[in-house]
N, CA, C and O atoms as a Tripos MOL2 file, in Angstrom:
@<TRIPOS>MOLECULE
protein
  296   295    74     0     0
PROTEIN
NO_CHARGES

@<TRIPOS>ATOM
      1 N         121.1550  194.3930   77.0050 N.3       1 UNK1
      2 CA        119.8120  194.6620   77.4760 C.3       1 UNK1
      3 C         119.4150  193.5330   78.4260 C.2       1 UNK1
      4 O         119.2670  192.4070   77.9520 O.2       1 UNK1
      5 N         119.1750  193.8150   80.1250 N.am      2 UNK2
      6 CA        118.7130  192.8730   80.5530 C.3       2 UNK2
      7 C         116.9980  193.2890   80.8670 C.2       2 UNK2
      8 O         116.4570  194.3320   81.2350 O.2       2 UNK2
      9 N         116.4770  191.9010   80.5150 N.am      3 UNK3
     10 CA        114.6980  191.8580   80.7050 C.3       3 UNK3
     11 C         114.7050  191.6180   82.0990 C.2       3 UNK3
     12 O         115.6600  191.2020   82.7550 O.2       3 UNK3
     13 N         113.5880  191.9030   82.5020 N.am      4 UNK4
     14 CA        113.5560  191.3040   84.2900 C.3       4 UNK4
     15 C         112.0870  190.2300   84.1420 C.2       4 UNK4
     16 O         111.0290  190.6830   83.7070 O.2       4 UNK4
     17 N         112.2250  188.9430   84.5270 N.am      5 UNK5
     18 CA        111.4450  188.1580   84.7660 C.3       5 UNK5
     19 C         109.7280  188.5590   84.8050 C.2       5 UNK5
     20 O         109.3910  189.5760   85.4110 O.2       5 UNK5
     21 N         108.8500  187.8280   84.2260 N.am      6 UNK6
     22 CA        107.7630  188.3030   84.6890 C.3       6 UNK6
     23 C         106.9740  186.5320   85.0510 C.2       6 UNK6
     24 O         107.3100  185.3810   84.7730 O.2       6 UNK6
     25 N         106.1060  187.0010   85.6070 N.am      7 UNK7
     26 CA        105.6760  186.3710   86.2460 C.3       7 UNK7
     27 C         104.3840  185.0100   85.0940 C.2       7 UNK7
     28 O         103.8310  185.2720   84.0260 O.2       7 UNK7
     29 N         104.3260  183.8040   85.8230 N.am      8 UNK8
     30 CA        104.0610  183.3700   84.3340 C.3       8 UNK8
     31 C         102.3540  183.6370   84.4180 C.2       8 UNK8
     32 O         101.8390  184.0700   85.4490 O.2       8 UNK8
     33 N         101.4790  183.2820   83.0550 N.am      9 UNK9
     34 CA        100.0090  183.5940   83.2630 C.3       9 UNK9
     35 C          99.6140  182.1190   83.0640 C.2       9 UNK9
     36 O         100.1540  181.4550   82.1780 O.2       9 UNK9
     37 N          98.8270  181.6840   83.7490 N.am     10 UNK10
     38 CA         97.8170  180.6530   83.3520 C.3      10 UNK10
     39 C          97.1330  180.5400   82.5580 C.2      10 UNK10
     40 O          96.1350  181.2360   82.3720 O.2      10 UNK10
     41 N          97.6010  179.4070   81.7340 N.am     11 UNK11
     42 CA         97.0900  179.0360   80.1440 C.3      11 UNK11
     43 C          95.8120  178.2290   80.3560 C.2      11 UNK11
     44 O          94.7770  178.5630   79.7790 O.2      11 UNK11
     45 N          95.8710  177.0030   81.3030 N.am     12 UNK12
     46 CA         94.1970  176.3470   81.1720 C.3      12 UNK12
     47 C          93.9690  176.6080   82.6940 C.2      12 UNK12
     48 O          94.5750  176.3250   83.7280 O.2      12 UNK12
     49 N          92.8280  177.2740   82.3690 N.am     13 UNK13
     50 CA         92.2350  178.3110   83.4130 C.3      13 UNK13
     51 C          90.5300  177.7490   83.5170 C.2      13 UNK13
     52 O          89.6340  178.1230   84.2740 O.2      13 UNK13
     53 N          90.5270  176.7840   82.5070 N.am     14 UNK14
     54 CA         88.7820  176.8400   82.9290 C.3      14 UNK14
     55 C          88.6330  175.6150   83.7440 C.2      14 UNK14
     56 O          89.3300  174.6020   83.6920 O.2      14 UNK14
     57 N          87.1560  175.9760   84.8520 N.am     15 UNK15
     58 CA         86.8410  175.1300   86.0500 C.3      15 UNK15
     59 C          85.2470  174.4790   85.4980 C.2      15 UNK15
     60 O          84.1290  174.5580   86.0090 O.2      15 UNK15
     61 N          85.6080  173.9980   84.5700 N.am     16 UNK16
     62 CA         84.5870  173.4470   83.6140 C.3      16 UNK16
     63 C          84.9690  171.6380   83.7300 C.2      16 UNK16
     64 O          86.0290  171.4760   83.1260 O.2      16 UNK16
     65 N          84.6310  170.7490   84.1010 N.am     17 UNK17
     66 CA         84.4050  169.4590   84.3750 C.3      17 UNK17
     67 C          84.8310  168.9530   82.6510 C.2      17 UNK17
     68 O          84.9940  169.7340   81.7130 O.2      17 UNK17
     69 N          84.9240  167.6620   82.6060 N.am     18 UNK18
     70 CA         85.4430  167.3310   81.2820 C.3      18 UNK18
     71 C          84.0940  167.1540   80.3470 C.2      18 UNK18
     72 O          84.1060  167.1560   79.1160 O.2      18 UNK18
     73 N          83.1420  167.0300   81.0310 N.am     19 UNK19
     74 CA         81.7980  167.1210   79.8640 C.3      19 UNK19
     75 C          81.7410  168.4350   79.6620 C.2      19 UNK19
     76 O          82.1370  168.8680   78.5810 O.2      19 UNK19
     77 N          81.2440  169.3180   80.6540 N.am     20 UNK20
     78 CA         81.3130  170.5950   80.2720 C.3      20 UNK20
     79 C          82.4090  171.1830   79.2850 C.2      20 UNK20
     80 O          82.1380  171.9090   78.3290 O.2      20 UNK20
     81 N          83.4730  170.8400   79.5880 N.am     21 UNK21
     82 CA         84.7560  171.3970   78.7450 C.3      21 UNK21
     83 C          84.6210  170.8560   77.2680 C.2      21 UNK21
     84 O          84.8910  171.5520   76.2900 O.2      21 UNK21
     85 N          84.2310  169.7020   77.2050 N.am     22 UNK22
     86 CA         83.9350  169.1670   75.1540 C.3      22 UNK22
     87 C          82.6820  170.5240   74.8640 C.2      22 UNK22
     88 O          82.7120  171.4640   74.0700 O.2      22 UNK22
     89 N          81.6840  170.1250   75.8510 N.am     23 UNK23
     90 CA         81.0030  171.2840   75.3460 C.3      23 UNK23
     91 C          81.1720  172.3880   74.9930 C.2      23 UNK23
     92 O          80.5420  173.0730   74.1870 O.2      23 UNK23
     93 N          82.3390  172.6690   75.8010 N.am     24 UNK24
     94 CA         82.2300  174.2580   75.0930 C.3      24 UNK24
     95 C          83.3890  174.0140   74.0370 C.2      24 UNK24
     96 O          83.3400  174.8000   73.0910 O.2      24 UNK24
     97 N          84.0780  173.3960   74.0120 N.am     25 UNK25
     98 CA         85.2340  173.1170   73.1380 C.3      25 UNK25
     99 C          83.7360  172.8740   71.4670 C.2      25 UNK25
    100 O          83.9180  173.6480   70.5280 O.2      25 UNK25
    101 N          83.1370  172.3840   71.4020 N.am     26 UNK26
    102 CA         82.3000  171.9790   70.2420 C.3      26 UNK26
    103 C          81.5570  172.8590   69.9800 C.2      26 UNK26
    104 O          81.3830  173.1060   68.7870 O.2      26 UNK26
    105 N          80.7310  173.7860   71.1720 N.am     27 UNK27
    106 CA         80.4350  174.4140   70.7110 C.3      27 UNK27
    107 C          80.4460  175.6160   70.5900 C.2      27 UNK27
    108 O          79.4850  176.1910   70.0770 O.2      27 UNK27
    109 N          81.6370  176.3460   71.0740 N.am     28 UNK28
    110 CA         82.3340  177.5130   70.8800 C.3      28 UNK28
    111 C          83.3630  177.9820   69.9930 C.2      28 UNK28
    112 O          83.4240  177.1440   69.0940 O.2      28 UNK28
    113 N          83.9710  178.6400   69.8430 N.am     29 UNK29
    114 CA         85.0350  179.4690   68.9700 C.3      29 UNK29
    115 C          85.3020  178.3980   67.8460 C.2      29 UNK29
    116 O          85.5940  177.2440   68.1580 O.2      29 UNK29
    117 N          85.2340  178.6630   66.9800 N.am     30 UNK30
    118 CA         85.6940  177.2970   65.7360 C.3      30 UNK30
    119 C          87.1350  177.0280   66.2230 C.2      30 UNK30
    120 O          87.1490  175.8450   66.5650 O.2      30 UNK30
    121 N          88.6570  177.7150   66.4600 N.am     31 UNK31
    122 CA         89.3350  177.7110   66.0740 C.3      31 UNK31
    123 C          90.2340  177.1230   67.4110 C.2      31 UNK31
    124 O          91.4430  176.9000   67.4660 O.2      31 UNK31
    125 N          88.9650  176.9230   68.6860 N.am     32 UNK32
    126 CA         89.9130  176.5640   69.8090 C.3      32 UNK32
    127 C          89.6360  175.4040   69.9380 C.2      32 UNK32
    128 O          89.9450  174.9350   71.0340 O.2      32 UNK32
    129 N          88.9890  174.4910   68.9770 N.am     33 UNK33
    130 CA         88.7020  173.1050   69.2210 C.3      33 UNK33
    131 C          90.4160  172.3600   68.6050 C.2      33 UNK33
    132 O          91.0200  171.3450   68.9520 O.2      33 UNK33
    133 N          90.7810  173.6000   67.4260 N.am     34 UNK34
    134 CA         91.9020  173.0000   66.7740 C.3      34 UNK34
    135 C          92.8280  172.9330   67.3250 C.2      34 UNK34
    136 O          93.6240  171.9970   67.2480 O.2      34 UNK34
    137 N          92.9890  174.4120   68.3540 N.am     35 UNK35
    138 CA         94.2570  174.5050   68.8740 C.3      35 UNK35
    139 C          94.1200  173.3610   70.0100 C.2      35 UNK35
    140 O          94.9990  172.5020   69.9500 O.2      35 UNK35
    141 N          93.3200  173.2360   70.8640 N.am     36 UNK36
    142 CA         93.2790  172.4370   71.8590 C.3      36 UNK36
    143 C          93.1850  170.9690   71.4510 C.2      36 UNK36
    144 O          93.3890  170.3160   72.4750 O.2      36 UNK36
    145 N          93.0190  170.3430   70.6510 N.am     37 UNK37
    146 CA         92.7880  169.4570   70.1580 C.3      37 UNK37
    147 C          93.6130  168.9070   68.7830 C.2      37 UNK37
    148 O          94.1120  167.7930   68.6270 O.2      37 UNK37
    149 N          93.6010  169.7890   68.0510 N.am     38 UNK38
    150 CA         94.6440  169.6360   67.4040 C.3      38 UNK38
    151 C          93.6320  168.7070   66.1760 C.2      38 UNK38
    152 O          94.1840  167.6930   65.7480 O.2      38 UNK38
    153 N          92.7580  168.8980   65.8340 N.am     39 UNK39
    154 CA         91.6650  168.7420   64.7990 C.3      39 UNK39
    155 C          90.5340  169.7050   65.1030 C.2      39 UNK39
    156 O          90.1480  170.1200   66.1960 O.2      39 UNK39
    157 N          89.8670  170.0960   63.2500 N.am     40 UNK40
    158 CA         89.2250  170.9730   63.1520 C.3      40 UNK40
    159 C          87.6520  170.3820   63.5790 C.2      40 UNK40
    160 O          87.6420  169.1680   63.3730 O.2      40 UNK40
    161 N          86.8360  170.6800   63.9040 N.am     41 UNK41
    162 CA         85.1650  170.5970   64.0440 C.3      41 UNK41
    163 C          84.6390  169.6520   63.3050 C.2      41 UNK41
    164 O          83.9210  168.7890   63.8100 O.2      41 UNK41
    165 N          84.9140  169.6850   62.0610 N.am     42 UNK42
    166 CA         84.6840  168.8810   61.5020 C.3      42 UNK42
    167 C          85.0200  167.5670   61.3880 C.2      42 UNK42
    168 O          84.2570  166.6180   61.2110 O.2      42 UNK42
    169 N          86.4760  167.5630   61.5260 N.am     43 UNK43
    170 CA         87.1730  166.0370   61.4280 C.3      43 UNK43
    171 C          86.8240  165.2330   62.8950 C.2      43 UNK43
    172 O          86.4460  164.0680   63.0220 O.2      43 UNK43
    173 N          87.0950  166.3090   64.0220 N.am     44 UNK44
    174 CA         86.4730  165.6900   65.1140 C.3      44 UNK44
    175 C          84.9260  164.9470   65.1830 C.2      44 UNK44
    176 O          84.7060  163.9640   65.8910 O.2      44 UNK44
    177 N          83.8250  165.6540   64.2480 N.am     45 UNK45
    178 CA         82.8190  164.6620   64.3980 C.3      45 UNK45
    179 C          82.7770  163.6450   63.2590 C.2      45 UNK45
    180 O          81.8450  162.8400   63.2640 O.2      45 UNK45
    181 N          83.6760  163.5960   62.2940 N.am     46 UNK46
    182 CA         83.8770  162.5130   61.5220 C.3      46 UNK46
    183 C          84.5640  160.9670   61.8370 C.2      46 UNK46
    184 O          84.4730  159.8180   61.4040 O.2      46 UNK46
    185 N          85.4620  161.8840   63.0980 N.am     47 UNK47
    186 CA         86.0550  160.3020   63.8930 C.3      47 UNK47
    187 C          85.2750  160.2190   64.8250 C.2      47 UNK47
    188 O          85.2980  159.0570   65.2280 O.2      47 UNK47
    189 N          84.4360  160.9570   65.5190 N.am     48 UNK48
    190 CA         82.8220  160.1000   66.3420 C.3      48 UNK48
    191 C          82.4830  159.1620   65.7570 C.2      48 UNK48
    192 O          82.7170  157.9930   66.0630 O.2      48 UNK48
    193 N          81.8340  159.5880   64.7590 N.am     49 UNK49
    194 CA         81.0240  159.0370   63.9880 C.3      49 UNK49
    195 C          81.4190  157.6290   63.2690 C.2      49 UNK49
    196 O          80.6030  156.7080   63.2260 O.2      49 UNK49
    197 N          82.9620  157.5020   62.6050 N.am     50 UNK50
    198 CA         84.1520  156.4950   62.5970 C.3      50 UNK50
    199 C          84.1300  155.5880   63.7960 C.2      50 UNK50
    200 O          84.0780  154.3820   63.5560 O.2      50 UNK50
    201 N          84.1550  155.9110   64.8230 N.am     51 UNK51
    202 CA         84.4840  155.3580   65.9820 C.3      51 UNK51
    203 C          83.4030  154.4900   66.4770 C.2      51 UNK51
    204 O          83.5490  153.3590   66.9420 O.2      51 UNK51
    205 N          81.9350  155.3590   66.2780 N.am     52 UNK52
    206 CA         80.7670  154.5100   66.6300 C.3      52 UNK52
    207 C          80.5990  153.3010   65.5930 C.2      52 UNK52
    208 O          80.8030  152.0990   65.7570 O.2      52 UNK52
    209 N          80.2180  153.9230   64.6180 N.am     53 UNK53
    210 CA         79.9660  152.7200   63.5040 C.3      53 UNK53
    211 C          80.4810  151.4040   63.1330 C.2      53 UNK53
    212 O          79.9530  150.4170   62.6220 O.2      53 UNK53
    213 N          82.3330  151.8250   63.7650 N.am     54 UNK54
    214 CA         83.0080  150.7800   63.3400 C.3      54 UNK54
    215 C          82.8910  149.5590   64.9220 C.2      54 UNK54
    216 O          83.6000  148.5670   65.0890 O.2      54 UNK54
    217 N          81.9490  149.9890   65.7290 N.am     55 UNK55
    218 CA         81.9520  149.5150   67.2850 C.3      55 UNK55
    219 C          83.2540  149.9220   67.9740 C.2      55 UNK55
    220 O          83.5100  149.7010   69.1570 O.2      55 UNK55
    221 N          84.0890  150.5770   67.0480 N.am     56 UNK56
    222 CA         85.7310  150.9660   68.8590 C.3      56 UNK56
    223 C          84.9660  151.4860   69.8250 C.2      56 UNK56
    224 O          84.7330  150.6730   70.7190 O.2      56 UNK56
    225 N          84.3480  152.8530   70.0180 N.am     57 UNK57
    226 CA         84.1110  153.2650   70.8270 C.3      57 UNK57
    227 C          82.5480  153.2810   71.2280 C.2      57 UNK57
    228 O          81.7030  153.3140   70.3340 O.2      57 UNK57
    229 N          82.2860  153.2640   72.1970 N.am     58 UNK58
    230 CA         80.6380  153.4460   72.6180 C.3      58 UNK58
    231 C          80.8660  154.2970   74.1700 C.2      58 UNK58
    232 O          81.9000  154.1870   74.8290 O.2      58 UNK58
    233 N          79.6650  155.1570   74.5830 N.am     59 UNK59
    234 CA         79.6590  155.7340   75.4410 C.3      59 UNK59
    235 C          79.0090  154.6520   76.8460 C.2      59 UNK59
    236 O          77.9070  154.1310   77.0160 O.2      59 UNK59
    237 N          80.6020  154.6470   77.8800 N.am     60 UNK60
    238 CA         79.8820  153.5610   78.9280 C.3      60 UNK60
    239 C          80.5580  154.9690   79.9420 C.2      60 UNK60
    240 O          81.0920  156.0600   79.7380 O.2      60 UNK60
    241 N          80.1150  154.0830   81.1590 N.am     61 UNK61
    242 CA         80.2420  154.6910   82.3540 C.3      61 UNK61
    243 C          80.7070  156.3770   82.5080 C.2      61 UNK61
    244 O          81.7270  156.9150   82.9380 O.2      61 UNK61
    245 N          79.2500  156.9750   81.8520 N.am     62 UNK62
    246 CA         79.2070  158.2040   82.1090 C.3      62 UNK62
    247 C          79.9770  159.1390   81.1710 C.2      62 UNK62
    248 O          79.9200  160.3680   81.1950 O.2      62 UNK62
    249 N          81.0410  158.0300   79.9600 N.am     63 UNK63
    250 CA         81.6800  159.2120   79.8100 C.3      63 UNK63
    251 C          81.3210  158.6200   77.8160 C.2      63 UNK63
    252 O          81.2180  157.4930   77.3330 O.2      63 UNK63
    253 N          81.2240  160.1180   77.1320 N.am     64 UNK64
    254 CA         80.7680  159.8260   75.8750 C.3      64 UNK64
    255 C          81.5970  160.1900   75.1620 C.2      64 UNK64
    256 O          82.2610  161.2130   75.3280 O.2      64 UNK64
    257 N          81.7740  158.7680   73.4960 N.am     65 UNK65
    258 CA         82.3700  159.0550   72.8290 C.3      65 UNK65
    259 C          83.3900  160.3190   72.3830 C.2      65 UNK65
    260 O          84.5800  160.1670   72.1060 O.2      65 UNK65
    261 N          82.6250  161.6680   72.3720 N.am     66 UNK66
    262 CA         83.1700  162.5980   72.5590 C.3      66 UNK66
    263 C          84.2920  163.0120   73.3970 C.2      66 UNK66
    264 O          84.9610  163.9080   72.8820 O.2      66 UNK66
    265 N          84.6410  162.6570   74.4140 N.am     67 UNK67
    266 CA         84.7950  162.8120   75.8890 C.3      67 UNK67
    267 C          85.8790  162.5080   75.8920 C.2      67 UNK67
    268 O          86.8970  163.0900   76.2660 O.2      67 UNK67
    269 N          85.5670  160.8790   75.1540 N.am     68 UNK68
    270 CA         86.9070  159.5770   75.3320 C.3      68 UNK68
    271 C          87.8720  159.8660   74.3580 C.2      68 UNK68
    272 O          89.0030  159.3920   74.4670 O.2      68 UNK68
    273 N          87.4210  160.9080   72.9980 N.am     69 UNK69
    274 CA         87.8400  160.5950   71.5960 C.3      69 UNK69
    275 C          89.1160  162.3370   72.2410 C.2      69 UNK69
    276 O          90.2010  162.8210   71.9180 O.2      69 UNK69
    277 N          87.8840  162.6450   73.3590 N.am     70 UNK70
    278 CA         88.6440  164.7410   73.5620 C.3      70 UNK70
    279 C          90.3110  163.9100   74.4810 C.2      70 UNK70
    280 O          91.5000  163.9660   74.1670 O.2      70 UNK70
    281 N          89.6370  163.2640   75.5770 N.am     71 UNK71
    282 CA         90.9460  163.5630   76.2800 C.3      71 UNK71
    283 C          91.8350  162.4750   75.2440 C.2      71 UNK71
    284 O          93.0260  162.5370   75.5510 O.2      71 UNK71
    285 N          91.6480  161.7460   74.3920 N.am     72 UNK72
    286 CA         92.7390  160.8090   73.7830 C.3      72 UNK72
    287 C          93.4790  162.0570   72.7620 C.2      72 UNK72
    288 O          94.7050  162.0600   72.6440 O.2      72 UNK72
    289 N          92.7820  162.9080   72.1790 N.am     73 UNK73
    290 CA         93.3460  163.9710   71.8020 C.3      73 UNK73
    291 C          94.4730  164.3760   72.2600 C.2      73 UNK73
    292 O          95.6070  164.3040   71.7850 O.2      73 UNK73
    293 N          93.9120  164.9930   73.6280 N.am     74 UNK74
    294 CA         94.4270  166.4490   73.9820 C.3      74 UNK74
    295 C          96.0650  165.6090   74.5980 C.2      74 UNK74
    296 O          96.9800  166.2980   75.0500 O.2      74 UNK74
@<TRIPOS>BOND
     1     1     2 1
     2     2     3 1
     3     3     4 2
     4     3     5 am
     5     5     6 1
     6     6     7 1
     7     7     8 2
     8     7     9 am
     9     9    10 1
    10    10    11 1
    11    11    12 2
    12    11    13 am
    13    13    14 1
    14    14    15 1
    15    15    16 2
    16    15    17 am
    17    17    18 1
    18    18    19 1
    19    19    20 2
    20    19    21 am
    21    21    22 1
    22    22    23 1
    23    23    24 2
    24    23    25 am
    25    25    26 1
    26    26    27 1
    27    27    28 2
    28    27    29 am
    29    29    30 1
    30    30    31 1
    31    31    32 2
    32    31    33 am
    33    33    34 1
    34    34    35 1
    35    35    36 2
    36    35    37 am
    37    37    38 1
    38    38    39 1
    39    39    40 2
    40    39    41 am
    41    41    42 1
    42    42    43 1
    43    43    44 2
    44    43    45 am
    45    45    46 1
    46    46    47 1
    47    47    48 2
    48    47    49 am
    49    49    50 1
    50    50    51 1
    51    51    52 2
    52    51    53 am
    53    53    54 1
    54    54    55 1
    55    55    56 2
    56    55    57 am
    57    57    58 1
    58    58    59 1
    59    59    60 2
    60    59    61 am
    61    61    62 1
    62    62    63 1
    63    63    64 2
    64    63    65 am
    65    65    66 1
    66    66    67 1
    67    67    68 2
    68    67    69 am
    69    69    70 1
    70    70    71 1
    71    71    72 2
    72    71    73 am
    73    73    74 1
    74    74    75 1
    75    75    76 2
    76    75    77 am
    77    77    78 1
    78    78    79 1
    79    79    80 2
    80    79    81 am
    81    81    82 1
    82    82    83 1
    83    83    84 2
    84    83    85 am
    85    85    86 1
    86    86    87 1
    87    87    88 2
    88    87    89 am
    89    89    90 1
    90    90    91 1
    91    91    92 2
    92    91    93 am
    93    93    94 1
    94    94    95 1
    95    95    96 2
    96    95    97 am
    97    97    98 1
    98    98    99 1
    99    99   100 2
   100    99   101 am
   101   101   102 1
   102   102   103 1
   103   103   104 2
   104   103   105 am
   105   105   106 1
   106   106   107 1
   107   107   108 2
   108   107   109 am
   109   109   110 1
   110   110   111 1
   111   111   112 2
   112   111   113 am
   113   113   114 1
   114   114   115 1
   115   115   116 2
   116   115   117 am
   117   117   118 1
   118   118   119 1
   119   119   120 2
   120   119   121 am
   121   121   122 1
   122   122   123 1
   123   123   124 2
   124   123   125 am
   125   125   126 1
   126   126   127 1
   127   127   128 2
   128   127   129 am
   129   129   130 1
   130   130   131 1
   131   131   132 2
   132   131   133 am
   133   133   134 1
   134   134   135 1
   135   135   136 2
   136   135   137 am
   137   137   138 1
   138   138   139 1
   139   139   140 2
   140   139   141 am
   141   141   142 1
   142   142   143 1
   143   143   144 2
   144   143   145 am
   145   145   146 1
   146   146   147 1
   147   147   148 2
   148   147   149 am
   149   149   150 1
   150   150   151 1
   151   151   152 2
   152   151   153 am
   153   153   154 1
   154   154   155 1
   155   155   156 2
   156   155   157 am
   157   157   158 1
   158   158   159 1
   159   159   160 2
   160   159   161 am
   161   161   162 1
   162   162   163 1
   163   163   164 2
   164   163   165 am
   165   165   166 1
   166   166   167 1
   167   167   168 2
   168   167   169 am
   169   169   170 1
   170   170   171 1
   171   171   172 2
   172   171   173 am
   173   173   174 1
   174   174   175 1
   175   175   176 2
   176   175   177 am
   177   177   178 1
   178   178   179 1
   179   179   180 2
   180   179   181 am
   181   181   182 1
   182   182   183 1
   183   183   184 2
   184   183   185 am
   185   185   186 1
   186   186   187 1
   187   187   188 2
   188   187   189 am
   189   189   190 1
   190   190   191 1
   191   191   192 2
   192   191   193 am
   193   193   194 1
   194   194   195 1
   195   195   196 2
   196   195   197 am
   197   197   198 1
   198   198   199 1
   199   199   200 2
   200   199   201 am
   201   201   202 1
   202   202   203 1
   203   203   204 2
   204   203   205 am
   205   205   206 1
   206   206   207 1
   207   207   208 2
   208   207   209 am
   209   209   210 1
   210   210   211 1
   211   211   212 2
   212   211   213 am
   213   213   214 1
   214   214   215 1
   215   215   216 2
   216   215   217 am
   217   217   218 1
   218   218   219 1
   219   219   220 2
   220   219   221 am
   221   221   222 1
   222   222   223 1
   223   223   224 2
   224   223   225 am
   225   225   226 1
   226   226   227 1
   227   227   228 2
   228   227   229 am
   229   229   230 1
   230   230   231 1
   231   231   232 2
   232   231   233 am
   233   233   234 1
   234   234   235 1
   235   235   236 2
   236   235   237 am
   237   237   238 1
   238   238   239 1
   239   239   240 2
   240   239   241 am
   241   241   242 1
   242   242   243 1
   243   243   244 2
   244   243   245 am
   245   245   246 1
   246   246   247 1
   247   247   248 2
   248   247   249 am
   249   249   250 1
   250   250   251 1
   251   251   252 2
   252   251   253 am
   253   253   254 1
   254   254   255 1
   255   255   256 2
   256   255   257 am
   257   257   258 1
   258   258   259 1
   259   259   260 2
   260   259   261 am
   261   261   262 1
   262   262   263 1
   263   263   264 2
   264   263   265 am
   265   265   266 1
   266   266   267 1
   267   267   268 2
   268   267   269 am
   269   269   270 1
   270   270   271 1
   271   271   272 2
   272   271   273 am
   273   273   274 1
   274   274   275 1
   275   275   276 2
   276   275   277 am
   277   277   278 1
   278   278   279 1
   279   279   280 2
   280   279   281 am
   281   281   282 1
   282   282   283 1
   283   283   284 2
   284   283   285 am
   285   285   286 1
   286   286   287 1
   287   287   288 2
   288   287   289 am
   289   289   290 1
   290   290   291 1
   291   291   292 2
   292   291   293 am
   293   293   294 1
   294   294   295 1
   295   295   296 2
@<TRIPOS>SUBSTRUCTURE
     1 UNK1         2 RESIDUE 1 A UNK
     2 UNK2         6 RESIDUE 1 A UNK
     3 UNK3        10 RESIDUE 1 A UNK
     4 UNK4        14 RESIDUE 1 A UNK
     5 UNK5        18 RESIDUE 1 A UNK
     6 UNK6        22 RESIDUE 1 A UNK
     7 UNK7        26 RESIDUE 1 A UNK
     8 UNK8        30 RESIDUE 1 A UNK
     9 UNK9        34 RESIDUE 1 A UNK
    10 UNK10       38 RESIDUE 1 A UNK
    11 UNK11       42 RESIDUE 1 A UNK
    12 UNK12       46 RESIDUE 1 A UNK
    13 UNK13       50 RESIDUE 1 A UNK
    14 UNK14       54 RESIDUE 1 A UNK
    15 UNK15       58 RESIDUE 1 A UNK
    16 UNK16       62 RESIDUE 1 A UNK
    17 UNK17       66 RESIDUE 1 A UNK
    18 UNK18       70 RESIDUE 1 A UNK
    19 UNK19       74 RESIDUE 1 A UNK
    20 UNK20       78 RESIDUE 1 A UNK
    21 UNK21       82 RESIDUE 1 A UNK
    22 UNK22       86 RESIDUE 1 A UNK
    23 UNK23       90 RESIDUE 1 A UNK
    24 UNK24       94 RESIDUE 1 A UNK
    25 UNK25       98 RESIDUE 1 A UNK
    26 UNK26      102 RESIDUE 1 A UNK
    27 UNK27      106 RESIDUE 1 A UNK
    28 UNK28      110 RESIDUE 1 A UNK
    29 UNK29      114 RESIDUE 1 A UNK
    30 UNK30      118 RESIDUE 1 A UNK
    31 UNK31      122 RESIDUE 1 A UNK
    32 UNK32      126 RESIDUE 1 A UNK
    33 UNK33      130 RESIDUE 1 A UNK
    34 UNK34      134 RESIDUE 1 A UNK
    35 UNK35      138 RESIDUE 1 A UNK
    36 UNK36      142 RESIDUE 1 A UNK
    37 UNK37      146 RESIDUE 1 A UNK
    38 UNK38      150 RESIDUE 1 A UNK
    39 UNK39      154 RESIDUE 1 A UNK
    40 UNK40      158 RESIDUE 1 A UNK
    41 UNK41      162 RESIDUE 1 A UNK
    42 UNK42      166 RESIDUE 1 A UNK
    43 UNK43      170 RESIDUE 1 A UNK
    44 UNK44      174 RESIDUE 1 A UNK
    45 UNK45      178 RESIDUE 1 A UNK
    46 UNK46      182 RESIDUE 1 A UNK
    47 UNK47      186 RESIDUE 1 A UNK
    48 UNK48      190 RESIDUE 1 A UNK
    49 UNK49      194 RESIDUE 1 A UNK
    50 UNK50      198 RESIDUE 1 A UNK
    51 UNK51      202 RESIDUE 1 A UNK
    52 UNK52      206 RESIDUE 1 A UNK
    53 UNK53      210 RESIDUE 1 A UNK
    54 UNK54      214 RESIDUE 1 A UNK
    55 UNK55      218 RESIDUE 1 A UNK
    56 UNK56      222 RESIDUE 1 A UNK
    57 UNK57      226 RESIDUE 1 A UNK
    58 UNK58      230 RESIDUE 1 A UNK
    59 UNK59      234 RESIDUE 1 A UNK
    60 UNK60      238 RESIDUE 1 A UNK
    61 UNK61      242 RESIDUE 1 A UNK
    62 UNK62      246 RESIDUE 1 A UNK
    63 UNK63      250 RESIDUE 1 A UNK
    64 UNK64      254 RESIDUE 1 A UNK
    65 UNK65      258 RESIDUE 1 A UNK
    66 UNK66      262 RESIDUE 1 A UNK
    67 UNK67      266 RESIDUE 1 A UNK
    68 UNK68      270 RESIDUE 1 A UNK
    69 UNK69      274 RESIDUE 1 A UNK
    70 UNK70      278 RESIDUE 1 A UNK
    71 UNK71      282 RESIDUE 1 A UNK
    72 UNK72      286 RESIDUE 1 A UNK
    73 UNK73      290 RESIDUE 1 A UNK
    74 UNK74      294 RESIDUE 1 A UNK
């Protein structure tokens, strides 16, 4: 059996800026924060929250905790 090639589809497709993109990553679909991220909703705002308190992270030049904690993720 030969398959014939298909053509590939574009997986990250959104033209959403990296603030915009946590946003919707947090506050959309429960289940695409995990896949994309690879932690659930919850644990993600538990290491915010980890992160602030303990002073590692603070939100400077425009870009917030969130932001810094998404792309160290992804």
């Amino acid at each position: 059996v030969f398959l014939t090639p298909t053509a590939p589809i574009p997986y990250h497709t959104s033209i959403l800026t990296s603030e915009g993109w946590m946003l919707e990553l947090l506050n959309g679909h429960p289940n695409r924060i995990r896949t994309c991220l690879g932690v659930n909703h919850d644990i993600f705002n538990q290491l915010v929250c980890a992160l602030r308190n303990h002073g590692v992270l603070d939100s400077r030049r425009r870009i917030s905790v969130e932001e810094q904690l998404g792309i160290f993720l992804y």
